[in-house]
N, CA, C and O of each residue as an XYZ file, in Angstrom:
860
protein
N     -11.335     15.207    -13.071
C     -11.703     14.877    -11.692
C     -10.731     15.533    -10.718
O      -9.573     15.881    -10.949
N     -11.449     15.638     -9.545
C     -10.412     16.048     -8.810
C      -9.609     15.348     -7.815
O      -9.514     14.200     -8.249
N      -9.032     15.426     -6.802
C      -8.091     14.889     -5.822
C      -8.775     13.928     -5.505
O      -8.681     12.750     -5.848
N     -10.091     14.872     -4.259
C     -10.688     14.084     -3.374
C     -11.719     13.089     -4.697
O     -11.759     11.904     -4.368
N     -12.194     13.267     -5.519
C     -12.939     12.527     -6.409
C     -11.811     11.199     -6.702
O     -12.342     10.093     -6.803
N     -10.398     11.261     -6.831
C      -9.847     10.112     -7.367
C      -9.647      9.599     -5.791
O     -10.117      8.496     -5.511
N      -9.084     10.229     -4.935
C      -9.034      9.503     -3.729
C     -10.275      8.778     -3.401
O     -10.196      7.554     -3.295
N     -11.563      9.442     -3.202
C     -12.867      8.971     -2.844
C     -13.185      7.411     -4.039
O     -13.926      6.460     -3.791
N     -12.429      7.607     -5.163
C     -12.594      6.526     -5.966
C     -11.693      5.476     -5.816
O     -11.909      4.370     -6.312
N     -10.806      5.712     -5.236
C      -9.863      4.596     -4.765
C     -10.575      3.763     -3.627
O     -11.014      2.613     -3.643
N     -10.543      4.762     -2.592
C     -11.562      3.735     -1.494
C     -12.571      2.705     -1.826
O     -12.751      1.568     -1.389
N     -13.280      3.533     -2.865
C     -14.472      2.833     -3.261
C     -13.912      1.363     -3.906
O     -14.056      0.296     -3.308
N     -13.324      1.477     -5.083
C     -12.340      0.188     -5.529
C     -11.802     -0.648     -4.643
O     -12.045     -1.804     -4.988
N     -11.020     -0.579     -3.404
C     -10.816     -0.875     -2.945
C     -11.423     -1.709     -1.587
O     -10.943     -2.656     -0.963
N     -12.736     -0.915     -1.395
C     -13.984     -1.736     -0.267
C     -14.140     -2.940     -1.296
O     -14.109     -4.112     -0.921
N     -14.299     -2.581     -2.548
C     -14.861     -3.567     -3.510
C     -14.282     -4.410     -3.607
O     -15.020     -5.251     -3.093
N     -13.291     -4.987     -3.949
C     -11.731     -5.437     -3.860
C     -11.673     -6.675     -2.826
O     -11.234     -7.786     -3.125
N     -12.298     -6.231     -1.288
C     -12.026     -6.656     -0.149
C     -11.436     -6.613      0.525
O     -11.434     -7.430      1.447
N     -10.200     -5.139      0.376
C      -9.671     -5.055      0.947
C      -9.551     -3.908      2.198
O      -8.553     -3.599      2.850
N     -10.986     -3.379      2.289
C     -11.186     -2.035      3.242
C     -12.611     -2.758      3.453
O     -13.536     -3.102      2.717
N     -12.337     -2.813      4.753
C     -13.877     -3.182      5.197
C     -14.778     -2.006      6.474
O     -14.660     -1.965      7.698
N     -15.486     -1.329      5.709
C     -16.501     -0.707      6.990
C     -15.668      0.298      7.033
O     -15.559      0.711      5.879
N     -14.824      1.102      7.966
C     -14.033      2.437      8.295
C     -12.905      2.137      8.481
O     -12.215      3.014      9.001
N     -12.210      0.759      8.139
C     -10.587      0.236      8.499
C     -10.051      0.388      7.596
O     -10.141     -0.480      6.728
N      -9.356      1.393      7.401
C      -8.098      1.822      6.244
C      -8.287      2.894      5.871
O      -9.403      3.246      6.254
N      -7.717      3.777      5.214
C      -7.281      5.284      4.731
C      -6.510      5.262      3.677
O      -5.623      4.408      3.686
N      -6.618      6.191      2.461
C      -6.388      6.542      1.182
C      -5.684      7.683      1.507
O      -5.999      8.375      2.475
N      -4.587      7.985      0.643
C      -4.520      9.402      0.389
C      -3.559      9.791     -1.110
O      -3.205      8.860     -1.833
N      -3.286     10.893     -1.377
C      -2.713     11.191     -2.199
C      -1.804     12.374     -1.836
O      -1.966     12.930     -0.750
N      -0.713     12.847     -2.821
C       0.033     14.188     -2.761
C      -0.686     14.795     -3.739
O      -0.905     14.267     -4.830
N      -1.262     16.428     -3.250
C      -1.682     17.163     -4.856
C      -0.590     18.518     -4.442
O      -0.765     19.321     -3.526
N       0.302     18.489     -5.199
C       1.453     19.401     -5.248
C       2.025     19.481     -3.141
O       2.390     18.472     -2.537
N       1.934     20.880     -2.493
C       2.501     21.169     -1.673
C       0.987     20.198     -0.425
O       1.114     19.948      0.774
N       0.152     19.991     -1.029
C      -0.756     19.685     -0.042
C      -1.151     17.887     -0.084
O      -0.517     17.427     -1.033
N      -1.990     16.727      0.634
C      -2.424     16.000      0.657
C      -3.367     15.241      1.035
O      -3.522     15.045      2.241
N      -4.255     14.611      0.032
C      -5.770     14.834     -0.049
C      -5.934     13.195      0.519
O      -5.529     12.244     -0.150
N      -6.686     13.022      2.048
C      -6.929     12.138      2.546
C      -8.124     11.625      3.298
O      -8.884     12.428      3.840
N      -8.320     10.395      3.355
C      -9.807     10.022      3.449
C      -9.878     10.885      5.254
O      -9.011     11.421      5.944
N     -11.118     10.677      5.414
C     -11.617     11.515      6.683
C     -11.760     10.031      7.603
O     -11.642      8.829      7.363
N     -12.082     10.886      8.786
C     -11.751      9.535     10.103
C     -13.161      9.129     10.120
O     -14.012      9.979      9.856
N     -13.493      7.965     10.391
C     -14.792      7.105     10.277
C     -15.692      7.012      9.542
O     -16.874      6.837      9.838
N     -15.073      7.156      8.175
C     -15.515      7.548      6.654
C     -15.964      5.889      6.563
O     -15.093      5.135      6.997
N     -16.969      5.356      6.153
C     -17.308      4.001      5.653
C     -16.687      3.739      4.212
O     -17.328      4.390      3.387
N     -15.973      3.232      3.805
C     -14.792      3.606      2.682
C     -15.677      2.903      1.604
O     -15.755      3.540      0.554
N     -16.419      1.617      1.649
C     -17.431      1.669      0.622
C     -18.486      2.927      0.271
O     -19.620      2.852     -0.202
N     -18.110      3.503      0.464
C     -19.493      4.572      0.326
C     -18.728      6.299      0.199
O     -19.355      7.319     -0.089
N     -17.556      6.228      0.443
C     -16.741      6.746      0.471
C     -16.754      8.133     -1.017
O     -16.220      7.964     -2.113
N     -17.648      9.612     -0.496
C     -17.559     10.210     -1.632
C     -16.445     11.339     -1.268
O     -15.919     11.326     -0.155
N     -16.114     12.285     -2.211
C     -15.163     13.597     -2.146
C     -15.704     14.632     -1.024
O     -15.015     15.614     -0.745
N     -16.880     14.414     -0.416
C     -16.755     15.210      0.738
C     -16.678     14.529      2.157
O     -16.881     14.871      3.322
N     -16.265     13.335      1.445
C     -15.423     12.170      3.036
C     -13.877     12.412      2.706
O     -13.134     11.828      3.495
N     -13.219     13.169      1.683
C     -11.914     13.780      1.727
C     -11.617     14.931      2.291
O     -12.398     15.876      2.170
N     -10.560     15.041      2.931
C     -10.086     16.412      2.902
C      -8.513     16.829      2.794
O      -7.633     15.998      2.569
N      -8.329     17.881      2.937
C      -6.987     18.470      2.371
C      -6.258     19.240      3.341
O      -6.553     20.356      3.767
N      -5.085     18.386      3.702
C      -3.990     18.810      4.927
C      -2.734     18.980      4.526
O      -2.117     18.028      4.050
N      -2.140     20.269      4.661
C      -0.840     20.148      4.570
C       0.127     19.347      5.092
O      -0.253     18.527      5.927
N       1.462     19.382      4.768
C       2.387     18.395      5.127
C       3.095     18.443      6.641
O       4.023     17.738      7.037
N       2.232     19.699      7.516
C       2.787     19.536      8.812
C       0.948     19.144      9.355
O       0.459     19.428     10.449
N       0.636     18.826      8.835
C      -1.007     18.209      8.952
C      -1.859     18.787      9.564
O      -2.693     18.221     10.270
N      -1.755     20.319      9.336
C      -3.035     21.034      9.472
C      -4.039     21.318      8.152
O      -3.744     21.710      7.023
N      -5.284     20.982      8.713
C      -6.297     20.899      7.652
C      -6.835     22.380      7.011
O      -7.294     23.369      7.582
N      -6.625     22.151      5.836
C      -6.322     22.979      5.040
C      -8.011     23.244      4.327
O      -8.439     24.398      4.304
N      -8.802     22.187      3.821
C      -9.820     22.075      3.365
C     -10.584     20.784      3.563
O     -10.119     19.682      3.272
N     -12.026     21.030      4.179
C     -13.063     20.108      4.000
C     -13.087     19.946      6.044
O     -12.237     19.995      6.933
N     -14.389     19.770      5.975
C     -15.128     20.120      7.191
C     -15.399     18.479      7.997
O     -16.507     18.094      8.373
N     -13.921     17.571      8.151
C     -14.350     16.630      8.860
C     -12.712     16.358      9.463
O     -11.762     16.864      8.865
N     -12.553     15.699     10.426
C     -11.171     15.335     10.906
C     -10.642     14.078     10.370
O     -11.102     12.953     10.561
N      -9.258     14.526      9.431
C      -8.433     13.380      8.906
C      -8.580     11.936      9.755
O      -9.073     11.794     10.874
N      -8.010     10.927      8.896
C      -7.961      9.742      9.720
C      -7.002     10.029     10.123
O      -6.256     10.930      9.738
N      -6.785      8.809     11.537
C      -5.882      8.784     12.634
C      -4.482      8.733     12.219
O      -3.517      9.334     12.690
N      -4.555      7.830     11.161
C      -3.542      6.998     10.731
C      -2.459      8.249      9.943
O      -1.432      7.797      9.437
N      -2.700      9.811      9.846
C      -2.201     10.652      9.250
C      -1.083     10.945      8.997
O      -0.587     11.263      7.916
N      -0.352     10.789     10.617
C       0.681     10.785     10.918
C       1.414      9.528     10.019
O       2.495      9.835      9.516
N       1.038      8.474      9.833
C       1.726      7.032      9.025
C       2.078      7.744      7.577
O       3.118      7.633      6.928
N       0.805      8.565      7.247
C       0.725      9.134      5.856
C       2.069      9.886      5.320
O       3.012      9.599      4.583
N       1.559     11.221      6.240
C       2.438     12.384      5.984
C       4.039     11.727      6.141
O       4.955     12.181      5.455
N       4.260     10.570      7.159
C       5.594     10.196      7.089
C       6.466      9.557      6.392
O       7.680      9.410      6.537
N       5.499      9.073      5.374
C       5.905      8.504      4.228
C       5.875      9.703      3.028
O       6.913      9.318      2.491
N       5.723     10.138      2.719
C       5.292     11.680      2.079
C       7.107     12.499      2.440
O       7.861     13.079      1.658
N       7.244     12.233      3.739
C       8.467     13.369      4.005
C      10.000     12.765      3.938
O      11.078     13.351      3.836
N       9.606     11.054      4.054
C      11.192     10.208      3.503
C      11.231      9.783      2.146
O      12.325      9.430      1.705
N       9.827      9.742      1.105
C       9.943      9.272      0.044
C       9.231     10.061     -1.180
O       8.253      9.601     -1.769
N       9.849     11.329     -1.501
C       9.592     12.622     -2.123
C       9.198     11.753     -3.564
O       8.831     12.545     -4.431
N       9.184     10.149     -4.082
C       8.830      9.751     -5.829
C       7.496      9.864     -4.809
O       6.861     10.912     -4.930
N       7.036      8.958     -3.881
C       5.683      8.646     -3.486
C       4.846      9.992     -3.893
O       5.227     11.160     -3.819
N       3.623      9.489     -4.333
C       2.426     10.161     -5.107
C       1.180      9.873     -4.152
O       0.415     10.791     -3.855
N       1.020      8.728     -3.737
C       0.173      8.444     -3.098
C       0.181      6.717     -1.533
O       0.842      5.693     -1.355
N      -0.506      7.135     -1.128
C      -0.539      5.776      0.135
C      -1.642      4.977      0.117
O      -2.692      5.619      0.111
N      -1.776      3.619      0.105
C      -3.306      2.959      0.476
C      -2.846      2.583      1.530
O      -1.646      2.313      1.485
N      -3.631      2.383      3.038
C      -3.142      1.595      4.084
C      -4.376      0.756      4.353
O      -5.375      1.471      4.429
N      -4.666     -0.770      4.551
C      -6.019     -1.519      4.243
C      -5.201     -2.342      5.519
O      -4.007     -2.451      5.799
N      -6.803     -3.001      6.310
C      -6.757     -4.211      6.675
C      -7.531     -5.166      5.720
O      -8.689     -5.577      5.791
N      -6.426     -5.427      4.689
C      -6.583     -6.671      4.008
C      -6.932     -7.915      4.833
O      -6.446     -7.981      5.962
N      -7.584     -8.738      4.472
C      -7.553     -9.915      5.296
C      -6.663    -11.170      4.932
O      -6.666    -12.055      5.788
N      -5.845    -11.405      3.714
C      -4.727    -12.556      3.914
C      -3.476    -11.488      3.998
O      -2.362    -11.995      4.123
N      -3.550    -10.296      3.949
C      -2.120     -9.498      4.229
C      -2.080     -9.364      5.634
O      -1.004     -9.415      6.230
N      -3.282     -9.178      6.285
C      -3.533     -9.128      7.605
C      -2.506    -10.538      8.514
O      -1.498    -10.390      9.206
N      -3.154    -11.671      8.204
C      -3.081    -12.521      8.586
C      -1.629    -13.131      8.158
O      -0.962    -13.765      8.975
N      -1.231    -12.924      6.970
C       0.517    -13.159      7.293
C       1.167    -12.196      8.494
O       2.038    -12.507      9.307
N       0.435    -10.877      8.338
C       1.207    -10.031      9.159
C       1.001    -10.601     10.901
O       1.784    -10.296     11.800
N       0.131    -11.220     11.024
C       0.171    -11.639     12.759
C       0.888    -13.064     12.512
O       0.655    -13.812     13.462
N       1.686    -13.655     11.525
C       2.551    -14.577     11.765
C       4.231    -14.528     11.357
O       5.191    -14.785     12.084
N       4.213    -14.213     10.300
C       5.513    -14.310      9.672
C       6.075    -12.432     10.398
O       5.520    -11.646     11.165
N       7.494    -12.401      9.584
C       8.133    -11.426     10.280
C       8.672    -10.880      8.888
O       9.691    -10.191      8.922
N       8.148    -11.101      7.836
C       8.883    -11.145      5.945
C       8.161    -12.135      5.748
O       8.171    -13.281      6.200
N       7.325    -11.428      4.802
C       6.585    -12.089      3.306
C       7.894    -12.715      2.115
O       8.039    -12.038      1.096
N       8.536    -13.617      2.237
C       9.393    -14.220      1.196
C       8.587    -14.213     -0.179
O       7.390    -14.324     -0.448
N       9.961    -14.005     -1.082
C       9.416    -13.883     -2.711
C       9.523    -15.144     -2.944
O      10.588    -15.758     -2.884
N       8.077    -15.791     -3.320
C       7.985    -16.935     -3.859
C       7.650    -16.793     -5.082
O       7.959    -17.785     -5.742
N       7.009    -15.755     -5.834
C       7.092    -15.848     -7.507
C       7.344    -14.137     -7.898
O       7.213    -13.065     -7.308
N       7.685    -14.505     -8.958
C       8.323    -13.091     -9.337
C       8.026    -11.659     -9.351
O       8.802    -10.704     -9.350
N       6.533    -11.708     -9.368
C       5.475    -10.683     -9.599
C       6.122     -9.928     -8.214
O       5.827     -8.733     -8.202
N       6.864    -10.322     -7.150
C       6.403     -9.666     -5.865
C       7.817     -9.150     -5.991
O       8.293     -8.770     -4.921
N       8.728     -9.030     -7.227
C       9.707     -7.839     -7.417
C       8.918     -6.637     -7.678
O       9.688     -5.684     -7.559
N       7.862     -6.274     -7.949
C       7.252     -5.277     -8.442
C       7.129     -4.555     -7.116
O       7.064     -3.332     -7.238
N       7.086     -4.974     -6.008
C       7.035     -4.542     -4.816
C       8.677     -4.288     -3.854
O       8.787     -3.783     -2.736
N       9.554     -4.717     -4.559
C      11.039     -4.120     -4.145
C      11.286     -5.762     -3.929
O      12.503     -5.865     -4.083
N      10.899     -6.744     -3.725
C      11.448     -8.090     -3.046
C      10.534     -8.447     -1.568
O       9.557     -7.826     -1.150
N      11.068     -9.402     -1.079
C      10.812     -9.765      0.067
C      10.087     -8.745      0.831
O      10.908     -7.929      1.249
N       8.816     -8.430      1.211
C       8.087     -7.554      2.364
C       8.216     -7.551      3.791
O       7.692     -8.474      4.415
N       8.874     -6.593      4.438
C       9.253     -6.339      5.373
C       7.964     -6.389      6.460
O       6.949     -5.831      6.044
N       7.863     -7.154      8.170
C       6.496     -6.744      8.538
C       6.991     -5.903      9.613
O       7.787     -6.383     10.420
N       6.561     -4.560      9.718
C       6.665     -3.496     10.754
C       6.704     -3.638     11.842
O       5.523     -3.349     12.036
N       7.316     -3.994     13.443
C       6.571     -4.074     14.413
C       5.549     -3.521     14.932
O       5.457     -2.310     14.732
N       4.588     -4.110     15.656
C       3.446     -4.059     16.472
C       3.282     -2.650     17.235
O       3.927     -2.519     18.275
N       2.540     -1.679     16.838
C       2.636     -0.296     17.634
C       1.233      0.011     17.538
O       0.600     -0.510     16.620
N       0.652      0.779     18.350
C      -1.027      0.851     18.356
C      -1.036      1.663     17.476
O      -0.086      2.435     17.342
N      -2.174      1.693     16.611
C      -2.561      2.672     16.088
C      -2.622      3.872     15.830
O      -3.155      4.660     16.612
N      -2.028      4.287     14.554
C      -2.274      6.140     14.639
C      -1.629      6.783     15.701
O      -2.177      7.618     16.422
N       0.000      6.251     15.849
C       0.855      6.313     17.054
C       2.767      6.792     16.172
O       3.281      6.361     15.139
N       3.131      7.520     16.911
C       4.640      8.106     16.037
C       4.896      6.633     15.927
O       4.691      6.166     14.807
N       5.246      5.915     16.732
C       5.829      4.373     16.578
C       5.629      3.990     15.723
O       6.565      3.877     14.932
N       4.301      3.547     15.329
C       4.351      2.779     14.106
C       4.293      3.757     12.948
O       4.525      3.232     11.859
N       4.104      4.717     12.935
C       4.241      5.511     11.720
C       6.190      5.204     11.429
O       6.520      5.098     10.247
N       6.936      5.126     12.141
C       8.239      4.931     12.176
C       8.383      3.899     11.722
O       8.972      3.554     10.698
N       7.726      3.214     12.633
C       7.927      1.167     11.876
C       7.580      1.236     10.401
O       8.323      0.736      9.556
N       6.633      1.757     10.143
C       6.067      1.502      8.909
C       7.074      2.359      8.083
O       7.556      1.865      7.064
N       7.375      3.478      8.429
C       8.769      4.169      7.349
C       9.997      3.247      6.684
O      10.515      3.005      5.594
N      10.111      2.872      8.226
C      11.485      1.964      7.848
C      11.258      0.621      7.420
O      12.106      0.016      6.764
N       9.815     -0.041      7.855
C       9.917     -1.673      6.752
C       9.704     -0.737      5.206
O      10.199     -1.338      4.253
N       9.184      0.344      4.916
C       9.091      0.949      2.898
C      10.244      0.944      2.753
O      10.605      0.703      1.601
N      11.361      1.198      3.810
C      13.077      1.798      3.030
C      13.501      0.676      1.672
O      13.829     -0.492      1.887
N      13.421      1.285      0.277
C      13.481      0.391     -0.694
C      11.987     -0.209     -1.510
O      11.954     -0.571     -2.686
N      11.270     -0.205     -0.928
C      10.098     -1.045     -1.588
C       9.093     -0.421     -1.394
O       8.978      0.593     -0.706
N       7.891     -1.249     -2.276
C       6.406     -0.609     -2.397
C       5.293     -0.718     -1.836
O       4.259     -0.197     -2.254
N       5.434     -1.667     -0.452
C       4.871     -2.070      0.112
C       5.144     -2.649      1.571
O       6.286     -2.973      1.897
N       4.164     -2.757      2.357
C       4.679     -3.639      4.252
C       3.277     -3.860      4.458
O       2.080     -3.690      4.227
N       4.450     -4.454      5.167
C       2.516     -5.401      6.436
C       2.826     -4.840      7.520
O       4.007     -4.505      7.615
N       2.019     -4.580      8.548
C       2.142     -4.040      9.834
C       1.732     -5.487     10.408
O       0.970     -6.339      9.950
N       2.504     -5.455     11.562
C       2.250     -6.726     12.344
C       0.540     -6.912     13.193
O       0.008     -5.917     13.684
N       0.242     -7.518     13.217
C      -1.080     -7.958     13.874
C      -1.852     -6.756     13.172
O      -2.561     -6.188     14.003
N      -1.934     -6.224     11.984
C      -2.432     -5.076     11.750
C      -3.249     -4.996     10.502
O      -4.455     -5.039     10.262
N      -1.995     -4.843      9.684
C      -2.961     -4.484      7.973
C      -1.197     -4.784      7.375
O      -0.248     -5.555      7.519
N      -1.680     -3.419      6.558
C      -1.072     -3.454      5.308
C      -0.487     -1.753      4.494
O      -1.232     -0.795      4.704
N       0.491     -1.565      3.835
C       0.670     -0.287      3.712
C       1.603     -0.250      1.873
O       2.750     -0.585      1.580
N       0.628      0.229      1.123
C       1.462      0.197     -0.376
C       1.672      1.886     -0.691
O       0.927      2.732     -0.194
N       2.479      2.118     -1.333
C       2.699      3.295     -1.969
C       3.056      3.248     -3.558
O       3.447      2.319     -4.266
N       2.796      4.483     -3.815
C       3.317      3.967     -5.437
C       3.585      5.751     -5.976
O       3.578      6.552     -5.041
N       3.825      6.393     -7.510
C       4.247      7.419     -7.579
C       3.051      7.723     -8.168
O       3.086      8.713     -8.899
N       1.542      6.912     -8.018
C       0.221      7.620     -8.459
C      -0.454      6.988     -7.809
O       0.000      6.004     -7.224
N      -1.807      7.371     -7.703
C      -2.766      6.275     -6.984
C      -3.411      5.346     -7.327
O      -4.144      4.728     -6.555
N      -3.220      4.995     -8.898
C      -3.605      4.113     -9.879
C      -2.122      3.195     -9.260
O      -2.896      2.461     -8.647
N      -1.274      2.843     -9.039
C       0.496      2.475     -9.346
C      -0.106      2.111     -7.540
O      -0.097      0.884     -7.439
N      -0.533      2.679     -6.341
C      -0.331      2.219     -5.109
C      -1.314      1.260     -4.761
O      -1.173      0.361     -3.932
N      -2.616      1.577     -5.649
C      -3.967      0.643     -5.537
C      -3.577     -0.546     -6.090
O      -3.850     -1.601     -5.517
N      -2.947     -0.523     -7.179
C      -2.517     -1.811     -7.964
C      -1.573     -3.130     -7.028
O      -1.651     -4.358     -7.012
N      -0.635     -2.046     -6.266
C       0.543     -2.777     -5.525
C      -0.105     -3.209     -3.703
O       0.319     -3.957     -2.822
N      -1.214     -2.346     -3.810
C      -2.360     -3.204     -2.273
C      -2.930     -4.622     -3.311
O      -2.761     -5.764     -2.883
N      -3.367     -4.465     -4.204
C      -3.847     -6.021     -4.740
C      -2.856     -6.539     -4.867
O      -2.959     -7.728     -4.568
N      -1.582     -6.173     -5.268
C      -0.979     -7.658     -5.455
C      -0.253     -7.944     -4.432
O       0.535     -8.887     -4.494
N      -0.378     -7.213     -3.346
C       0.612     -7.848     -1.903
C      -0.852     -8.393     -1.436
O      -0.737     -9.485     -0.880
N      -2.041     -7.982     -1.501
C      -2.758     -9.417     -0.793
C      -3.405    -10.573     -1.494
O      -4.093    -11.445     -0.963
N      -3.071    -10.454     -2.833
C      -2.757    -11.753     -3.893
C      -1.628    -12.378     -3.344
O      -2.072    -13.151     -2.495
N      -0.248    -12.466     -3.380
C       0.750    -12.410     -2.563
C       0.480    -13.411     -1.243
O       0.666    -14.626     -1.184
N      -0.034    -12.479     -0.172
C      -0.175    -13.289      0.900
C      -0.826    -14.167      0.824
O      -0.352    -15.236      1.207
N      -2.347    -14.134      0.247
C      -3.027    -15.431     -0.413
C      -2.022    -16.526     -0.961
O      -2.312    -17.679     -0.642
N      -1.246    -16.407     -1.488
C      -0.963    -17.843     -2.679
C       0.108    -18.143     -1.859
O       0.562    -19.272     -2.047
N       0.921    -17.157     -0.587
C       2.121    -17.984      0.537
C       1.362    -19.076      1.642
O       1.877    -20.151      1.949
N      -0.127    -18.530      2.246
C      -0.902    -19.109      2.471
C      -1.174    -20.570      2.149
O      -1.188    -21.499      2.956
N      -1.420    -20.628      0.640
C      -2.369    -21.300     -0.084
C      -0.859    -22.403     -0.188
O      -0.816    -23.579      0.172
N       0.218    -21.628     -0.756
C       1.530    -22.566     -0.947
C       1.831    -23.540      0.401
O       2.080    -24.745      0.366
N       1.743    -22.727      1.531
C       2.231    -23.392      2.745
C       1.052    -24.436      3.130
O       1.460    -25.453      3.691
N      -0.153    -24.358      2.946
C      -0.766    -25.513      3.357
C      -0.421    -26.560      2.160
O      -0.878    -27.668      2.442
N       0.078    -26.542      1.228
C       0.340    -27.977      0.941
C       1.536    -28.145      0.760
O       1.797    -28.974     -0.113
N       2.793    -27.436      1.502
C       3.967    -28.082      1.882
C       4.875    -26.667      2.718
O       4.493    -25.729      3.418
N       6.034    -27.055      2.281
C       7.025    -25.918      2.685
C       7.305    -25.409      1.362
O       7.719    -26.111      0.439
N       6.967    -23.625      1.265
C       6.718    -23.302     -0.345
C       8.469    -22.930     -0.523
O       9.215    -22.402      0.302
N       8.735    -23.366     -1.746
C      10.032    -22.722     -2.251
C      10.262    -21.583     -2.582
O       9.540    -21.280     -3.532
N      11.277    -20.339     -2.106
C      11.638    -19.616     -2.027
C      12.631    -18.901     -3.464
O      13.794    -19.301     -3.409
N      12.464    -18.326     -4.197
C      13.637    -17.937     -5.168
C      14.911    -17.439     -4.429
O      14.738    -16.925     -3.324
N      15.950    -17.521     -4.838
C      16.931    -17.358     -4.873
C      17.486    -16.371     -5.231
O      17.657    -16.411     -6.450
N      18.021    -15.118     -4.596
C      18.717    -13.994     -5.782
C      19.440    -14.052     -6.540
O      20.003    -12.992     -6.813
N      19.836    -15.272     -7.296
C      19.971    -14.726     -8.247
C      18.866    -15.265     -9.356
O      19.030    -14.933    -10.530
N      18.177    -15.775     -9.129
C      16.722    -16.042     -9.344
C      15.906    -14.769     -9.938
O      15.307    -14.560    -10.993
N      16.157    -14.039     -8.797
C      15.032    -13.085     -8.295
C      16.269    -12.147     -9.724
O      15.773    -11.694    -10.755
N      17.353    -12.081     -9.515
C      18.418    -11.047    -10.297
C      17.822    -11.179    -11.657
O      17.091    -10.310    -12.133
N      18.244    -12.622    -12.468
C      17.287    -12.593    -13.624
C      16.281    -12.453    -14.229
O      16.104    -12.246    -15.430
N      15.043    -12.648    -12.774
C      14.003    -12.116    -13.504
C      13.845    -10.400    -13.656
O      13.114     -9.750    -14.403
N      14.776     -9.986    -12.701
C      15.169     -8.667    -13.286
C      15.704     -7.730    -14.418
O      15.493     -6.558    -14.729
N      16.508     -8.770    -14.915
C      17.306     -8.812    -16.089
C      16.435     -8.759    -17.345
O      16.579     -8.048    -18.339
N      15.079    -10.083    -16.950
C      15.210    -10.259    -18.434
C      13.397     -9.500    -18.355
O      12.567     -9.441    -19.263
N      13.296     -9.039    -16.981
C      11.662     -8.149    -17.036
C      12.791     -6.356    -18.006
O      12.521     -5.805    -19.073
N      13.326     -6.203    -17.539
C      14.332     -4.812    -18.113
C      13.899     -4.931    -19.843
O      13.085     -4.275    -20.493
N      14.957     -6.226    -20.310
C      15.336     -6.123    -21.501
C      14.131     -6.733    -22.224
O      14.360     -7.022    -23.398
N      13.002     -6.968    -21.813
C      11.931     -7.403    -22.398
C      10.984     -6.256    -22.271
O      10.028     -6.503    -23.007
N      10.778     -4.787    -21.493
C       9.880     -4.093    -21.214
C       9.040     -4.993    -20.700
O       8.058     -5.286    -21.383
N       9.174     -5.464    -19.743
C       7.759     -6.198    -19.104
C       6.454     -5.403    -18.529
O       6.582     -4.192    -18.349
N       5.359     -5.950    -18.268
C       4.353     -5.423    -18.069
C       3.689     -3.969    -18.572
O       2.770     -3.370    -18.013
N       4.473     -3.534    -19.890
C       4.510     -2.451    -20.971
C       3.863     -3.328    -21.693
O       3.968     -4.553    -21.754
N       2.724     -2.080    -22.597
C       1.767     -2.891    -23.604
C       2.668     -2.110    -24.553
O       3.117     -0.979    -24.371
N       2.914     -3.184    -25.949
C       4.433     -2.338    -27.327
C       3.490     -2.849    -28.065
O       2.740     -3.790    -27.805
N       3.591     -1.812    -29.543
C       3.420     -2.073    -30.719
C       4.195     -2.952    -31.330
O       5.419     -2.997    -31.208
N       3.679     -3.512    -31.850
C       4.400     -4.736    -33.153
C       4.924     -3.993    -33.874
O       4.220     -3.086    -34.317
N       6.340     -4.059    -34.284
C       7.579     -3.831    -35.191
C       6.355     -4.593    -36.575
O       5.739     -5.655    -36.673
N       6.499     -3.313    -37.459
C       6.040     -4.015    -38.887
C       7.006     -5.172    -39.376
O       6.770     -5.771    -40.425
């Protein structure tokens, strides 16, 4: 398959998901010196390889006959501070959404959300497809795999697009269950050194690695 075929298949997963609704959010990927990203008012359920196209890293379009999404600039800027990143999902999730117009940090309440660097940073408030928040959004990733944009969405990266799609579901699993925790009390928070051990013992256990059984 190609770029725009795995990008165009991410979207699609992802409308499915619930977490891209109608034309709100943008996919993209790195394919070597270039990066293959959904097109602007692309319906992302429906979303095929000629709703991709291909822009270099000072974001002139390189291939495919429609204008990048807005949000490009957010893209490429993550692309030019974080050379492991492979790929970006940016979604208006709807419970990532909705922490993001309250809280200011998604707190780690269970462990899974080390997979995302710790605690989620939320970006300040900048309009859309604007240097600002492409900035905000740089600096809440410094360290981690994921942010919320304030009153906004949501922004995961990962070093494939299988690894960034995975880490958009579980930051709005995540916001769901802080949600779900806080309506029936004040949810408890881990502790670092909490958070340290489950580091420790995810390491020396290979966690979330599928291993053969030792005969």
């Amino acid at each position: 398959m190609s770029a725009r075929d795995d990008v165009a298949a991410a979207a699609r997963r992802l409308a499915a998901e619930g977490l891209l609704v109608g034309t709100a959010g943008n996919v993209s990927m790195r394919v070597r010196d270039l990066v293959a990203v959904t097109a602007s008012g692309v319906v992302l359920a429906d979303c095929r390889p000629h709703d991709v196209v291909l822009v270099d890293h000072d974001g002139t379009l390189v291939d495919g006959g429609l204008v990048p999404t807005s949000e490009l600039d957010l893209h490429l800027g993550v692309y030019a501070d974080q050379p492991a990143t492979g790929a970006v999902v940016h979604t208006h999730a709807p419970w990532s959404t909705a922490v993001a117009c309250v809280l200011d940090e998604l707190p780690v309440l269970h462990y899974q959300q080390l997979l995302l660097g710790g605690a989620v940073r939320v970006a300040p408030y900048a309009t859309f497809g604007s240097p600002e928040l492409a900035a905000h959004v740089r600096a809440a990733l410094e360290g981690r795999q994921a942010a919320l944009l304030a009153n906004h969405g949501s922004v995961a990266v990962g070093t494939g697009l299988d690894q960034a799609v995975e880490h958009a579901l579980l930051l709005e699993w995540l916001a769901a269950l802080h949600h779900r925790a806080s309506a029936l009390g004040t949810p408890r928070v881990l502790t670092e050194a909490e958070q340290e051990a489950v580091v420790l013992a995810a390491l020396s256990r290979n966690y979330g690695t599928v291993q053969e059984k030792n005969p």
